[in-house]
N, C-alpha and C positions, 0 to 999 in steps of 0.2 A: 603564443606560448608553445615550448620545444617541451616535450617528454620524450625520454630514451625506448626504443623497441626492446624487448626483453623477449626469449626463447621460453618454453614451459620449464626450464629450468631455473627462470629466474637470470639467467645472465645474457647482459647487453649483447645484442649483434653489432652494434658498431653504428644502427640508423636509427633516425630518430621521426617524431611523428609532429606535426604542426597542428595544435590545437584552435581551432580558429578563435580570435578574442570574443566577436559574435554570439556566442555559444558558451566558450567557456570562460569570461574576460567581461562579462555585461556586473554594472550595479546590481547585486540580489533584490529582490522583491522578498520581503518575509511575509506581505498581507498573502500575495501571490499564491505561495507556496501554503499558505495557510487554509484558501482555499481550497488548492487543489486537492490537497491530501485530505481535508475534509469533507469533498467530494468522494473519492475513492472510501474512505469509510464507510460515509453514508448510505454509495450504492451494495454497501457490502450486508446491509444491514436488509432481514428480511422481516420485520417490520408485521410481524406474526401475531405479537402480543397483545393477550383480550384475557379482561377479566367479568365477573360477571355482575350488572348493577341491579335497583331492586325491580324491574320490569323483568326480570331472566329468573330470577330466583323463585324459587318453589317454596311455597308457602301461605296460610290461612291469610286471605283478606278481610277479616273479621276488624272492629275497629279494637285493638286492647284493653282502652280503659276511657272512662270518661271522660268526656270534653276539659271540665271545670271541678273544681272542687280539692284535687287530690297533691296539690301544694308542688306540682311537676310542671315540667313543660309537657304539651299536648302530645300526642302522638296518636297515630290513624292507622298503623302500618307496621306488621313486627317484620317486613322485611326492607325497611329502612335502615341504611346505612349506620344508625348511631346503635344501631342494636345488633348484638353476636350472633351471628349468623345470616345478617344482612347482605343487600346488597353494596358492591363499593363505591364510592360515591366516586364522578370525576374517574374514572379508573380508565386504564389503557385501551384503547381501541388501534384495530390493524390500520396500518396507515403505511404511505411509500415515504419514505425518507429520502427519494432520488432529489436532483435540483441541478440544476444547467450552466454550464459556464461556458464563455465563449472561448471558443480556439484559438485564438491571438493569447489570453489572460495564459490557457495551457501551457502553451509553449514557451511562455513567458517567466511561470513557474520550473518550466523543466531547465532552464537557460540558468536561472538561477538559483535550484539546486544543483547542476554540473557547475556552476563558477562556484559554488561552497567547499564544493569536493576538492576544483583544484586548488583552489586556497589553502585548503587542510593537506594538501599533499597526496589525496587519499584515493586516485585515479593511476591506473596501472594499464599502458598501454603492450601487448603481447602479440607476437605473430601469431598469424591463422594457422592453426592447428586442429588435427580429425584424431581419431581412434576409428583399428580394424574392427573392436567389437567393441559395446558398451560394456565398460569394467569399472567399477567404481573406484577400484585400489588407484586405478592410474590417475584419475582427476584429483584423488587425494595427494598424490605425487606431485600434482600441476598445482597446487594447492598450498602445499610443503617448498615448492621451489621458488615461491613468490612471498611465503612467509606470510599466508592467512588462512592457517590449519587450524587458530584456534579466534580466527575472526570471520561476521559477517562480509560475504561478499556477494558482490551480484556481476556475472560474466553477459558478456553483451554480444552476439554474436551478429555476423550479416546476415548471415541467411541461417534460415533451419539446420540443423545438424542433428539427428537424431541418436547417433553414438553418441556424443559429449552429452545431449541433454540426458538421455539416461544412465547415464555414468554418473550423474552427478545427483540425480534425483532422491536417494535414499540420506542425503547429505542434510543436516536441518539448516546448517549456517552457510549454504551456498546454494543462491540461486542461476541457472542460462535462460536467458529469455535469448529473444533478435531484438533489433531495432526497431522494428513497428511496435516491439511491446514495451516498450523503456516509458517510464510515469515517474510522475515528483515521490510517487510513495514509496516505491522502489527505491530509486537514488538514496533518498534520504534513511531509507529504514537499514541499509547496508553502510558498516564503516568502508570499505572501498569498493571501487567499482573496476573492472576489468574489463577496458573495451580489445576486441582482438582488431586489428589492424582493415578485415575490411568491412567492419562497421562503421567505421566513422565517417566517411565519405556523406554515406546516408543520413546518417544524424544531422550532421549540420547542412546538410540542405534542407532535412524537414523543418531543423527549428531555426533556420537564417531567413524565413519567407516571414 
């Protein structure tokens, strides 16, 4: 798959980038991807949540009222659960919500949200570009010139750039990660993606293995 190299302005140089099919050209996995990105939630989740049941709560052990007689069900304990001011019954305890998946399944998911994207059109290849100082107006410019000023994007870089990433960071609807950080949740939580030209080398050799 051929996409055209585009300047921060948005207009063609004249060369074009080879997508490898591999990578961006495989059958989707939707379980895949469903995983992954259920993974990335869950480790996202800290799993803090505790409420308190009736061994935690403060209050008389005394028994209420009597065993028999009183036309009720029984009760032993006014800080049981059926009673206001109880404890909660079954109630949330901290727990890790993390869970494992193998790196074949990963990359399998990330293969198959980049062939969603190029199907949708929605992958924008751009020559490597820096800034003399982090400025944010100018990323909005690079932004504006590819025509996703008022859409999610996620810029893909080769290596660290630390003018572009803070040029862009005060931005809500656009993310720069590198390559090593590129995940299914990303791709997919971005309507386009913007790989800079010497990104991609490295992509598809991480997810062609």
């Amino acid at each position: 798959m051929k996409v055209a190299v585009v300047d921060i302005k948005g207009k063609e140089t004249g060369r074009e980038a080879n997508l490898s099919d591999a990578v961006f050209g495989i059958e989707p996995n939707d379980h895949a991807i469903y995983l992954d990105v259920k993974q990335h939630l869950a480790n996202k989740r800290q799993g803090t949540h505790k409420s308190k049941e009736r061994a935690e709560i403060a209050g008389s052990t005394r028994k209420i009222k009597k065993q028999k007689g009183t036309g009720t069900a029984r009760a032993g304990s006014i800080k049981s659960g059926v009673f206001k001011g109880g404890g909660r019954m079954f109630g949330p305890r901290p727990r890790n919500y993390s869970f494992k998946l193998n790196k074949g399944l990963k990359r399998l998911a990330r293969r198959s949200a980049l062939t969603l994207k190029a199907k949708e059109n929605a992958i924008t290849v751009i020559e490597d570009f820096n800034f003399d100082t982090p400025k944010t107006k100018e990323f909005i410019n690079v932004l504006a010139g590819l025509g996703l000023e008022n859409k999610k994007s996620l810029f893909v870089l080769g290596a660290s750039n630390n003018n572009v990433y803070l040029s862009s960071r005060n931005l809500k609807t656009s993310e720069v990660i590198t390559s090593s950080e590129l995940s299914t949740y990303k791709i997919m939580n971005a309507h386009n993606v913007v790989f800079l030209e010497g990104s991609l080398e490295e992509i598809e050799q991480t997810l062609s293995k």
